[in-house]
C-alpha positions, 0 to 999 in steps of 0.5 A: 064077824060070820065064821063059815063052815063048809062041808059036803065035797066028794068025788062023784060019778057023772050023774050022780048028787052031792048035798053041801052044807055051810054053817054060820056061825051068827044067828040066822035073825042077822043075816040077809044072803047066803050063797054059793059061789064056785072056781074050776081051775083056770076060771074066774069065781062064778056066782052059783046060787043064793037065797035072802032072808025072805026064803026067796032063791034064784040061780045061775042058768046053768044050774037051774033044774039041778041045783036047789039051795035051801037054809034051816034057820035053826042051824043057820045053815045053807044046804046046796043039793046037786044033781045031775051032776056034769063034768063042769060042775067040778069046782071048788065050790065056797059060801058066803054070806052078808049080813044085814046092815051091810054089804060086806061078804064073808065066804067059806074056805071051799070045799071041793066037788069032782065029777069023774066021767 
C-alpha cells in the first residue's frame, strides 16, 4: 500500500506558475513511476507527465516546454512545476504512483488547479 499526499493547487491568472508536490508515503528504493494525471470537468483523465526510478521523464505534448516534473528521493516526493499556465490547463490534477514488482497505480486524491483569463 502508497499513501499519497498532494499539494499545491490555487487559483491562478493566465500565465502565471504553480508548483504541485505529492508525497509517498513508501521509501523512494520501492517505487518505479510517479506521475501526473489530470481531469477538466466533462473530460476523460488525461496522462500529464511522469518520471521512473532512472530520473528519466517524458510528457504530454501539450505541456511539453511548460511543465517540468522532478522527484527528491529524500522526501519521496514528486514535484510538478507549471508555467505559462493556459486556461485549459485548469484540472484536477491527481498523482500516481507504482511500485516496482508491480503494476498496480495507486493515485492522490487531486488537488485542484484553476487558471483565471
Amino acid at each position: 500500500q502508497v499513501q499519497l499526499v498532494e499539494s499545491g493547487g490555487d487559483v491562478v491568472q493566465v500565465g502565471g506558475s504553480l508548483r504541485l508536490s505529492c508525497a509517498a508515503s513508501r521509501s523512494i528504493s520501492s517505487i518505479n513511476t510517479m506521475g501526473w494525471y489530470r481531469q477538466a470537468p466533462g473530460k476523460q483523465r488525461e496522462w500529464v507527465a511522469g518520471i521512473n526510478s532512472g530520473g528519466i521523464s517524458r510528457y504530454a505534448d501539450s505541456v511539453k516546454g511548460r511543465f517540468t516534473i522532478s522527484r527528491d528521493a529524500a522526501k519521496s516526493t514528486v514535484y510538478l512545476q507549471t508555467n505559462s499556465l493556459k486556461p485549459e490547463d485548469t484540472a484536477v490534477y491527481y498523482c500516481t504512483v507504482t511500485l516496482k514488482g508491480s503494476l498496480r497505480a495507486y493515485w492522490g486524491q487531486g488537488t485542484q488547479v484553476t487558471v483565471s483569463s
